[in-house]
N, C-alpha and C positions, 0 to 999 in steps of 0.2 A: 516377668520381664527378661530374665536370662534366657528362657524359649525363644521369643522374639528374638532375642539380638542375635542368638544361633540360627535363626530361618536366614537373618537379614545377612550376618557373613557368609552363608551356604550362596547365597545368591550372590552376594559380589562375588565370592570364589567362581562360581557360573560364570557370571557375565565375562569374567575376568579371563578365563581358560577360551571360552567362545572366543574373545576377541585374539588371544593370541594366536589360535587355530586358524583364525581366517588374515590375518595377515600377507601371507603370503600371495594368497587367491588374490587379495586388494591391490596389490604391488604389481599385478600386470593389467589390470585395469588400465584402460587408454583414458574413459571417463572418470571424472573426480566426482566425489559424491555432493547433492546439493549442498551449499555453505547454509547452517544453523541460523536462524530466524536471528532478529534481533533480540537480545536478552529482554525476559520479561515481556515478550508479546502473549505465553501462554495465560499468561495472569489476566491478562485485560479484557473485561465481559465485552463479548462483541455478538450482536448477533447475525442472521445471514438474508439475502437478497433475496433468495428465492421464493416466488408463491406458495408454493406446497410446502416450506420450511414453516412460513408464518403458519400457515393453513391445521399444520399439524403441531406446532405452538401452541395452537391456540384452543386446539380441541382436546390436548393436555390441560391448559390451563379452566376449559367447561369443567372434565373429568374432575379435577380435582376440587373444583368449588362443592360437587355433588355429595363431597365427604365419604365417609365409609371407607378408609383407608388406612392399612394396616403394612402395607408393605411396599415399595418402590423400587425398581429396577431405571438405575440412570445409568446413560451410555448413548455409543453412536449406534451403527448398522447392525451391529451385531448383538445389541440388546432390541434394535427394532425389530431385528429377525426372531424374536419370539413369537413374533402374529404370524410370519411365515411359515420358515421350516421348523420352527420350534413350538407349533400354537397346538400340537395333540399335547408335548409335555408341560408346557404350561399349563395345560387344562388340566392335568392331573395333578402337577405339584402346586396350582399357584390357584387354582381354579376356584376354592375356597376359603382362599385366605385372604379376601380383598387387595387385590395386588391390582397395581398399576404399572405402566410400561413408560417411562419419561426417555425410550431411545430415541433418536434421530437418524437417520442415515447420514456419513459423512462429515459428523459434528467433531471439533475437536476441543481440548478445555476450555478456552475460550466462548465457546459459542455454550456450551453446558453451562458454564460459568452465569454467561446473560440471562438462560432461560431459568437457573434457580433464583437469579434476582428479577425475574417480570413474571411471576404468577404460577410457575411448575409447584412450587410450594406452598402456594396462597390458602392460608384458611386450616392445613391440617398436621397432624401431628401423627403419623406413622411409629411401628411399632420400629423397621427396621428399613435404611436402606442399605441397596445390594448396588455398588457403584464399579463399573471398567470401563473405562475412558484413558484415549491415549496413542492409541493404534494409530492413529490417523494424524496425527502431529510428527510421527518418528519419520517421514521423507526430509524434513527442513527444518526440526528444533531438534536442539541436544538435549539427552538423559535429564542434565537439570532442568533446561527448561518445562521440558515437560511434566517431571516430577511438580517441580513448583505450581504450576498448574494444579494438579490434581491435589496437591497439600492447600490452594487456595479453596477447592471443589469442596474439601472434607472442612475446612473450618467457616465455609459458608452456611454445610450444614447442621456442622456443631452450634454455631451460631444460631440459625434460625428456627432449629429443631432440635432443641437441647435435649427430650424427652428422646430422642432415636436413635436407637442402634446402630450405626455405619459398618455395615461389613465393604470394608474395600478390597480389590479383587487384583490379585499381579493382572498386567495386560497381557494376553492371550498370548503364544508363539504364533509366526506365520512363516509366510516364506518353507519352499522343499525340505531345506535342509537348515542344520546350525549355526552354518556360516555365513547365513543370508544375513545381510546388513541391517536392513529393517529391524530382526526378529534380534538382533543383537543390542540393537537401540531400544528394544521394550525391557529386555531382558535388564541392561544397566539400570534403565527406571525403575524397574520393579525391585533392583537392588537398593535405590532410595527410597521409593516410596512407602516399604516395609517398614520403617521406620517412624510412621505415622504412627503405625498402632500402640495404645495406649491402656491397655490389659482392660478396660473396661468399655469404654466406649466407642471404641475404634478398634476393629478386628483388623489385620491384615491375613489373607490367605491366596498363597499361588494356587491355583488348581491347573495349570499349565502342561505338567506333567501327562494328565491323561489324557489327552488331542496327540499326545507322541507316541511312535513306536519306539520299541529300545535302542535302537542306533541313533534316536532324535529326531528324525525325518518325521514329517507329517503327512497323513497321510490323504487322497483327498475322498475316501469313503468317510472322512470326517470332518475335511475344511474340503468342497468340490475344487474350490478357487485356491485353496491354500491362504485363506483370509477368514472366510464366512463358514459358519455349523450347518450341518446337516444335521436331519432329525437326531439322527443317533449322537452328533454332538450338543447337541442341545440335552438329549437325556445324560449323558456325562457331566455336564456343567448343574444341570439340576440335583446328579446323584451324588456330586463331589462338595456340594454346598449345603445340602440337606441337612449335617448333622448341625451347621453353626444356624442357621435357620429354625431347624426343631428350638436350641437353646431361647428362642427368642418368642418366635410364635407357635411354640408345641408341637405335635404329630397334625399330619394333614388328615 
């Protein structure tokens, strides 16, 4: 418990120096940043309009009926991009350990929220899930809102899969540099949301760090867009997670 709470002050100390760096930068800004969501909209399962959203809703919810799962990967774009630019290192890390992909492109907790309550879950009990979600809320909700989200995300799952591991994941950095606004907004969440973890059934882990060079710039031989993983980020994120993984489902 004392580790934890030393990750969770390192990271507000983070968030905290981030935002006073970029102050200044903010102060000649002509544009004012979006105003924050209404409180508690991150909480509210909603889901989304689009065809190919249900479409691939839904063929989450076929996969899962199928059974034989042992491992879950939830998240937006950047966990769907495991079938993309990330689908050689999932074949090797993930390839034999019954793992399922529950990303969506775009999704924010809210919309995560709905698909664990209509059927992403239905029927199975996994060894462990691997949850980042969040990115995609930080244009127009604040740190807590967001946070709170993702604390409804993990006691959805504790709840409905009391038998599974929850490794939950700091949300990724984006954005060139450190004083990108965005990446300051994950950055405060993830100084709340570390505080989920619960030494047993709720892991928190940043792995944020290795997407960065050492001045903190990103680079984009590892995010192209400064958002999304290239192969080689995707083997980073597999290599940085692997040891809390092994603890759960052994060597691959």
């Amino acid at each position: 418990m004392q580790r934890r709470g030393f990750v969770c002050w390192g990271l507000g100390w983070i968030a905290g120096l981030a935002l006073a760096v970029a102050v200044p930068a903010q102060a000649v800004k002509t544009k004012a940043p979006k105003k924050p969501a209404a409180r508690g909209a991150a909480t509210a399962p909603v889901p989304r309009n689009e065809a190919w959203w249900k479409s691939r809703h839904e063929a989450m919810n076929a996969r899962v009926k199928q059974g034989n799962v042992d491992l879950v990967f939830i998240g937006d774009s950047i966990t769907q991009g495991w079938e993309g630019a990330g689908k050689e290192v999932w074949q090797e890390f993930y390839g034999k350990r019954n793992a399922v992909n529950l990303g969506i492109g775009g999704d924010q907790t809210q919309h995560v929220l709905w698909r664990l309550q209509h059927g992403n879950l239905e029927g199975i009990s996994p060894k462990l899930a691997v949850v980042m979600i969040g990115t995609n809320n930080a244009a127009a909700y604040a740190p807590e809102e967001i946070a709170a989200g993702i604390e409804a995300i993990v006691k959805t799952l504790r709840t409905r899969l009391p038998k599974t591991k929850v490794l939950l994941l700091g949300i990724f950095p984006r954005g060139a540099t450190p004083d990108d606004r965005l990446r300051q907004v994950n950055a405060k969440t993830n100084a709340l949301i570390c505080k989920l973890a619960d030494g047993q059934n709720v892991v928190f882990l940043d792995i944020g760090k290795v997407f960065l060079q050492p001045d903190g710039t990103l680079s984009k031989e590892i995010m192209p867009d400064l958002l999304h993983l290239s192969p080689k980020g995707y083997r980073l994120w597999a290599e940085a997670i692997e040891p809390e993984v092994e603890k759960v489902l052994g060597k691959r």
